[in-house]
N, C-alpha and C positions, 0 to 999 in steps of 0.2 A: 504494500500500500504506500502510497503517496504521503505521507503521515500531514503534510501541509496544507493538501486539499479536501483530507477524507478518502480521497476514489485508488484503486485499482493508476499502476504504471500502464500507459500504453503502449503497446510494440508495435512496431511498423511491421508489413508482413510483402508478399507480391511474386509476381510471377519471373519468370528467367527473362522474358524481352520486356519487362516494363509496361506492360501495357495495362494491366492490372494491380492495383493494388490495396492493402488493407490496415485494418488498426486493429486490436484486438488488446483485452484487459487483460496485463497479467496476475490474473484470476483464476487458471486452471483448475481444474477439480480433479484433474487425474490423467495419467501420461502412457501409453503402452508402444510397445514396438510391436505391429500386427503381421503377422506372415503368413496372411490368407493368398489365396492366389489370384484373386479380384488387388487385394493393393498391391501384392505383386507388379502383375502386368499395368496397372493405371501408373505405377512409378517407374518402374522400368528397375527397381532393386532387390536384393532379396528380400526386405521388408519395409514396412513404413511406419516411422516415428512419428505419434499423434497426441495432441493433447486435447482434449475434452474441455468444452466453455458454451456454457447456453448461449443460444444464436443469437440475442439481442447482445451480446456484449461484444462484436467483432460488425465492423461494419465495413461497408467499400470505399475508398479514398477516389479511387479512379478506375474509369474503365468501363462501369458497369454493361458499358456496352458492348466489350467484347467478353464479356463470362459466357460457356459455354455446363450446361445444364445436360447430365446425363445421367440419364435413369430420368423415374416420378418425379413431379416435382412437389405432389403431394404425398411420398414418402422418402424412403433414403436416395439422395441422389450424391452424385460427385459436380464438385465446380470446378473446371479447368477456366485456363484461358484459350480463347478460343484461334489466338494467335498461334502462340509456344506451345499449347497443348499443356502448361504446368497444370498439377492437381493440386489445387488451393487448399480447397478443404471439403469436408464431407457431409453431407446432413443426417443426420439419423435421431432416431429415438421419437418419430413422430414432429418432425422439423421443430421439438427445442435443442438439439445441440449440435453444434459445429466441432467436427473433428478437425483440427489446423493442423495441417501436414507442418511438422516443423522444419523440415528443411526447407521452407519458403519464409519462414519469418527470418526479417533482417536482424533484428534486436535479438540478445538472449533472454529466453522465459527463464522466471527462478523455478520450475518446474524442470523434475527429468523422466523419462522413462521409468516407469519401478516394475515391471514386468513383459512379458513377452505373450501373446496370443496366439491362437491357431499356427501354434506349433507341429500340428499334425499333418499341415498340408504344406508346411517350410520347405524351401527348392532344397534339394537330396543336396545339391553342391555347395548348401552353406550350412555351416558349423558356428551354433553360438557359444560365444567362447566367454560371456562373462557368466556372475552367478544370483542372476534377476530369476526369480521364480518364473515359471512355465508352462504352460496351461493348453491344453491341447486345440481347445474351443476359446469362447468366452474367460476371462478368468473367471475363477470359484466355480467353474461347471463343471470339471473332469472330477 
């Protein structure tokens, strides 16, 4: 917290060409590395590093006009830009919360990853090598 204003720091956030970009409170609620094979392929890595923050608290700087909306948009979708193709961030949970791909925010969140997901479906060629709990699904589901 901002101890001077009351509120949440904001982080700058955005896509690889600029064309988009975002603010978000760092306010995270919770951080995981997911290695489903959906953020897989959407990131092009073996997994993707996400933090958790209800949707009102992240909003768009610029661009809005190039965000590219894939999947429902009245359920879990992905936001790229629709330039670069970066994946912004994610919606889920009934559109209250924004997953922020953190390797798009420019600022560091005092937030880290404390866990790993869908472990079960992790690309065969990578080996997680630290010692964050594991969870095959969801956490707390295995």
């Amino acid at each position: 917290m901002d101890r001077s204003e009351g509120k949440a720091r904001l982080l700058a956030g955005g896509c690889f060409c600029g064309a988009v970009g975002y603010e978000v409170e760092d306010a995270f609620g919770y951080a995981a590395n997911c290695h489903c094979s959906g953020c897989r392929r959407a990131t092009g890595a073996a997994f993707k590093p996400f933090a958790g923050i209800e949707v009102d608290k992240l909003r768009l700087t610029r661009g809005e006009d190039k965000l590219l909306i894939f999947g429902d948009r009245n359920a879990a979708h992905d936001r790229h830009c629709a330039q670069c193709g970066s994946l912004l961030y994610s919606v889920v949970h009934d559109n209250a919360y924004a997953h922020v791909a953190m390797g798009t925010l420019i600022d560091a969140p005092s937030i880290r990853p404390d866990h790993h997901i869908f472990v079960g479906s992790k690309a065969p060629w990578f080996t997680i090598t630290d010692d964050l709990p594991q969870y095959l699904e969801h956490a707390g589901v295995d």
